[in-house]
C-alpha positions in Angstrom: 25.4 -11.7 -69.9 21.9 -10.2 -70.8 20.8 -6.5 -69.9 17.7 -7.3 -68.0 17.3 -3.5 -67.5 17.7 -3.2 -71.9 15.2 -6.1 -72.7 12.8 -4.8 -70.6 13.2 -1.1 -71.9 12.7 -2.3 -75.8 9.6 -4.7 -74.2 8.1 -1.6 -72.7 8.6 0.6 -76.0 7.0 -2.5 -78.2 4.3 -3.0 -76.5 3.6 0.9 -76.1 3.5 1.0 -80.0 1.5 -2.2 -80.0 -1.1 -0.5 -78.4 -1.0 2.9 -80.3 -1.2 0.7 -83.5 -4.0 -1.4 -82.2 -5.7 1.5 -81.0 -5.1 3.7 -84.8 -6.6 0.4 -86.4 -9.6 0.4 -84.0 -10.3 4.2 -84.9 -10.0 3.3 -88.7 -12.6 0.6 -87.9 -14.9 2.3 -86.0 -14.8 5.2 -88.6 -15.2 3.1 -91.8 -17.8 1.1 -89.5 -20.0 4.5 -89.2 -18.9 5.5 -92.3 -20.6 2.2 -93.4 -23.4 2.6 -91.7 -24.7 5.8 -93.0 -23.6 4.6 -96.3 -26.3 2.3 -96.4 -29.6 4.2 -98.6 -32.6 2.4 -98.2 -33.5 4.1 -101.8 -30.6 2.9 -104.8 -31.5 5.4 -107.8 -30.6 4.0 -111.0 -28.8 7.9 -111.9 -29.0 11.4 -111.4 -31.6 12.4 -108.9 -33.5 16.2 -109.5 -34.8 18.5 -106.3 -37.1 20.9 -108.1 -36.6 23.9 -106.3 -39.7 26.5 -107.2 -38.0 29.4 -106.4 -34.9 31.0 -108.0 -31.6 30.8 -106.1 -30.7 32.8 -103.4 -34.2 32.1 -100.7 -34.5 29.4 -98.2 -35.7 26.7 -100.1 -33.1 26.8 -102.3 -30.5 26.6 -99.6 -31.9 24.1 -97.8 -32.3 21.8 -100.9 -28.5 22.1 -101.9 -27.5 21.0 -98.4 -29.9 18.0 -98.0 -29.0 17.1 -101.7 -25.7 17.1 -101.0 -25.3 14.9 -98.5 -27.8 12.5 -100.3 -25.2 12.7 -103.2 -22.9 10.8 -101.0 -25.5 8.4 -99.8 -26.7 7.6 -102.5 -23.7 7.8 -104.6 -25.5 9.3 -107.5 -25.6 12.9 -108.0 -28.3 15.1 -106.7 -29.2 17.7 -108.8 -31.2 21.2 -108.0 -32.9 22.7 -110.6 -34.8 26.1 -109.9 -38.1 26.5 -111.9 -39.5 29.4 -110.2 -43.1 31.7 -111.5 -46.7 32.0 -110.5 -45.7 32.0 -106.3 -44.2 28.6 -106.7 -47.1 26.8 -108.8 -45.0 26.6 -112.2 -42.1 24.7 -110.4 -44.6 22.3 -108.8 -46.5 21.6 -111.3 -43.8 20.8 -113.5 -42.6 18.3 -111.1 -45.7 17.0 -110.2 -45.9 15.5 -113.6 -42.4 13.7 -113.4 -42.0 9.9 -113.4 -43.0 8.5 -110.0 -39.7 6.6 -109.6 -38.3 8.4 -107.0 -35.9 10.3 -109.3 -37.5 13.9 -109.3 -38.2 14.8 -105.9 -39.8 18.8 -105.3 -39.5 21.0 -102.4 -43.0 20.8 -101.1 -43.4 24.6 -99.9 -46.0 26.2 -96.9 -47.3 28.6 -99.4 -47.8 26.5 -102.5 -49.4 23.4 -100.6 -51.7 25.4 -98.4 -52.3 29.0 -99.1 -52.1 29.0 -103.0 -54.9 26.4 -103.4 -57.5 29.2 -101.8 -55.8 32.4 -104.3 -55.8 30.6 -107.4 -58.3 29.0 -109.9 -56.0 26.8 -111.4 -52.4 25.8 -110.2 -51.6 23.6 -113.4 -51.9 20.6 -110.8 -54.0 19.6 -107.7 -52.2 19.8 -104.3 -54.5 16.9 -102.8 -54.4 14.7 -105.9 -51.2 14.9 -107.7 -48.8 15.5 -104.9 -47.6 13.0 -102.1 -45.8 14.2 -99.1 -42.2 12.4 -98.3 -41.2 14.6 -95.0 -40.9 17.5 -93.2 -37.1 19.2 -93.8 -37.9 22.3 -91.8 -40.0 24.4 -89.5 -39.4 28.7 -89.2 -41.1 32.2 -89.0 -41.3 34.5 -91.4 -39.6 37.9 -90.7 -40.2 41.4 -92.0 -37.4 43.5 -92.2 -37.2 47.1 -93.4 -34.6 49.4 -95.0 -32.7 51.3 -92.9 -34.0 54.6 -94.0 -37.7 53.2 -93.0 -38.1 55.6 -89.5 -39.6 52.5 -87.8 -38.9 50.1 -85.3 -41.4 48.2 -84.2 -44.4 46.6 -85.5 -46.4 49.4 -83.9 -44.2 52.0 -85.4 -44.6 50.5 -89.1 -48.8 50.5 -88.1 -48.4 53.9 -87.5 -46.4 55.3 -90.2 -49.1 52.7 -92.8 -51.6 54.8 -91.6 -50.3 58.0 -91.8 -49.2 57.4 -95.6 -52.0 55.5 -96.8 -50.6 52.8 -100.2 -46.7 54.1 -99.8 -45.5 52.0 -97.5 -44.1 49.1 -99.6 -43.7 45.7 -98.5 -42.0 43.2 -100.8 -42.8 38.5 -100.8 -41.6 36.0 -103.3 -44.7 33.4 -101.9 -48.2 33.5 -100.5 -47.0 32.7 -97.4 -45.3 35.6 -96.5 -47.5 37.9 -98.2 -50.3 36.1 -96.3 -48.5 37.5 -93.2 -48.9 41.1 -93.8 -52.2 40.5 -95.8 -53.3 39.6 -92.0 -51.5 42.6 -90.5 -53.2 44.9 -92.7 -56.8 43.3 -92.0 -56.1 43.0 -88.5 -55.2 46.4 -87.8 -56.3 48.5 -91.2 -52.9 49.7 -91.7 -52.5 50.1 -95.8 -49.5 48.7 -97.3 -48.3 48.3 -101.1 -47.4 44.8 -102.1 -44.6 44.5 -104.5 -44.2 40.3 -105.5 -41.6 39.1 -106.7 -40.6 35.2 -108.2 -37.7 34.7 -105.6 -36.5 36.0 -102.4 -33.2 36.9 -103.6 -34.2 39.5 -106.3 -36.6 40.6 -103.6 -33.7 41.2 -101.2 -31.6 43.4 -103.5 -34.3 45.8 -104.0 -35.1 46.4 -100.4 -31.8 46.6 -99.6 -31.6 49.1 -102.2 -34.3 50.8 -101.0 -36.5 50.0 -103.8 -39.4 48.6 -101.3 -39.3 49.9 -97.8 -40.0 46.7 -96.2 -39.7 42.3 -96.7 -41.3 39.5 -95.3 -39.2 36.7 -95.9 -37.7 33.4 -94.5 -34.7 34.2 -92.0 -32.3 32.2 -94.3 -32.7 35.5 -96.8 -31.8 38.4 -95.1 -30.6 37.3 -91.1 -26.7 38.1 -93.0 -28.1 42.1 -93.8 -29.8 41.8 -90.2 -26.4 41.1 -88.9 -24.3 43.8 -90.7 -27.1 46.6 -90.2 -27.9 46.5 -93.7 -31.2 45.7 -92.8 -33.1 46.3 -89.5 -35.6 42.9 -88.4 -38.7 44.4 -87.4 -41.0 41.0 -86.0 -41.0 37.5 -86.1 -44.6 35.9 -87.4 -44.5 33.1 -85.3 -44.3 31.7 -81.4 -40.3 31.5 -81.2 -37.4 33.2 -82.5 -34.4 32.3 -84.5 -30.5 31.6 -82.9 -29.5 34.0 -86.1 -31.6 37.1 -85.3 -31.3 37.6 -81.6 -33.2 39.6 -80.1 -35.9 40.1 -82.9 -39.6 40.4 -81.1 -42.2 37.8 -81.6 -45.5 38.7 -83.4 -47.0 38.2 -79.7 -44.0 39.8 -77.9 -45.1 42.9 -80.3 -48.6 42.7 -79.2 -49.9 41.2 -82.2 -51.3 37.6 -80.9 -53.1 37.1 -83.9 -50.0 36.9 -85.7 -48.1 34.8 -83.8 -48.5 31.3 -84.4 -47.6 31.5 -88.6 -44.7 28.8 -89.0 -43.4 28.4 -92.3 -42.0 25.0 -92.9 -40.3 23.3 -96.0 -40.5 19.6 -97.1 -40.1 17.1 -99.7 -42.6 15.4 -101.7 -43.2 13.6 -105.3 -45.7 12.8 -107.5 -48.6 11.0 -106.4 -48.8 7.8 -107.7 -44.9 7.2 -106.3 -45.1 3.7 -104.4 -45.8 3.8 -100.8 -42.8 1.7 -100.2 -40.6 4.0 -102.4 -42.0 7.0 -100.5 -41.4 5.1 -97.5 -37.4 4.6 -98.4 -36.6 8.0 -99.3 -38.5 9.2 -96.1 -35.6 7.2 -94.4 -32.6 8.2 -96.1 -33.7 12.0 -95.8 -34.1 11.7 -91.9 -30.5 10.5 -92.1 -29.2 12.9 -93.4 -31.5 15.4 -91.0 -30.4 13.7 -88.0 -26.7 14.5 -89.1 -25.4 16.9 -86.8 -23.5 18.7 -89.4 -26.4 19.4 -91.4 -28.3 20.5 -88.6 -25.8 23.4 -88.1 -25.9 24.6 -91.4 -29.4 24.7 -91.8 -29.5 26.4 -88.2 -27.1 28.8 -89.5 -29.6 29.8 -92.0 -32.3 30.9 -89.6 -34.2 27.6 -90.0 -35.1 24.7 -88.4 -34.5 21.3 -88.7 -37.6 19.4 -88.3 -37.7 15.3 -90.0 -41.2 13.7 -90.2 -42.7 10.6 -91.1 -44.8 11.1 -94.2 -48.0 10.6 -92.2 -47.3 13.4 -90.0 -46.1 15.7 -92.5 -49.4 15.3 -94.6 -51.5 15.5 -91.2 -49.5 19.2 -90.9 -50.0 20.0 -94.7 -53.7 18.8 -94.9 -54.1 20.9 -91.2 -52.8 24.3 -92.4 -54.7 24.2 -96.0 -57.5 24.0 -93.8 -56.7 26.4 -91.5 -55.3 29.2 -94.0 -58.3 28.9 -96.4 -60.7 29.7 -93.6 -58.5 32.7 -92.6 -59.0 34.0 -96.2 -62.4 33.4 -96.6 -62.8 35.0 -93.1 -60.8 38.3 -93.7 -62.1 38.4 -97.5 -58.2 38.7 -98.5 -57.9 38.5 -102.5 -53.8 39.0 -104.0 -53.4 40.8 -107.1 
């Protein structure tokens, strides 16, 4: 005689596993289906790709170009490659890339400073940012931050105004771009404090002197120095810009400070190529870098660097670029600002 009771214990246990298997397989699918569908570039490169990076390693633009390239390494399935070429507040780097082939294969950081303050300091860049440069997208949007040395006995933006003008040219204040040294350049004419500039070709060699006490003080991107901020090795003074930054809480606002004039100075990175790149090429890559932006794992990196991720369409990001060339050559003509 048959054990109803036994058949329908082993029924019970098959079809349990049935369903754990079916629903395993449906995972594997529904992985290798997303998997799939990120996996498909609108740009193929034919071999290695380059991100010129115009600074040395160590700042934010290098950081952010090493995560976005490597994630289009495994889009694309050709190997991204970062090369630094830093000098001259960013101009050697660009140039040099701004003379690559326009196939798609030498991309360049396109940085705030070099696109839109440099063109106002400097009679010649070795390229032309409106002619031989064509925006592909926005990657970021930050402020810039001054931080001092903890042996600096101020606070506050008012406190670092006072103690300017009670030691007239010591005060030292380090930048590795125009940018950033824009930002105090307007501090100084805004309030008449006196500070020495000290430039440098790349925030990290910049950020080992201050926190060596070499320089007193550093305007940089939050990505540089938010780690020191963290540990105490370095104490964040003010934010140049309208919002502040998940990895330097409680660091003031230029307008929180009192300084209004100060407080709307985003910094923002992007990605361009040379400018006679095909609109339809610039059109792909702008597609497979928002990809990888709208990654939610590359969004908390870059977030834990201080920054922002910020995609674009090219259109925009060359409205934003043509905008703030306007706006920051004004501002120098206006305050008569001239770097050494």
């Amino acid at each position: 005689m048959l054990n109803v009771s036994r058949i329908s214990k082993c029924s019970q246990r098959w079809f349990t596993q049935l369903v754990l298997n079916l629903g395993v397989v449906s995972l594997l699918l529904s992985t290798v289906t997303g998997a799939q569908a990120f996996a498909q570039p609108a740009f193929k490169p034919t071999g290695p790709v380059k991100i010129v990076v115009m600074f040395p390693p160590g700042g934010g633009t290098d950081a952010v170009a090493r995560i976005v390239g490597e994630r289009l390494t495994e889009l694309w399935q050709q190997q991204v490659i970062i090369e630094n070429k830093a000098g001259a507040q960013g101009n050697i780097g660009t140039a040099y890339a701004s003379k690559a082939a326009p196939d798609g294969q030498t991309l360049m950081i396109a940085h705030q400073g070099v696109m839109t303050v440099n063109p106002h300091l400097y009679k010649d860049m070795g390229f032309d940012v409106r002619k031989d440069i064509v925006p592909v997208g926005r990657l970021t949007q930050q402020p810039f931050v001054l931080v001092a040395h903890p042996s600096v006995p101020a606070n506050t933006l008012k406190e670092v105004e006072a103690l300017a003008k009670s030691k007239p040219g010591k005060l030292s204040y380090g930048s590795s771009a125009a940018g950033p040294q824009l930002a105090v350049e307007l501090f100084k004419f805004t309030t008449g404090a006196d500070l020495l500039h000290v430039a440098y070709k790349g925030a990290g060699p910049a950020v080992i002197d201050v926190l060596g006490g070499n320089i007193d003080l550093l305007v940089a991107n939050p990505s540089s120095v938010a780690q020191h901020v963290q540990t105490g090795k370095l104490r964040a003074i003010v934010l140049f810009g309208a919002q502040g930054v998940g990895v330097l809480p409680g660091a003031p606002t230029a307008i929180d400070a009192g300084y209004p004039a100060l407080g709307d100075m985003p910094e923002w990175y992007g990605l361009a190529v040379p400018a006679s790149t095909p609109v339809a090429l610039i059109g792909q890559l702008n597609k497979d870098v928002n990809a990888v932006l709208s990654d939610a794992s590359v969004q908390k990196r870059i977030s834990a660097l201080g920054l922002n991720a910020s995609p674009s369409t090219p259109a925009e990001f060359s409205e934003q670029i043509n905008r703030d060339y306007v706006r920051w050559g004004n501002l120098i003509q206006q305050a008569g600002i001239r770097f050494e």
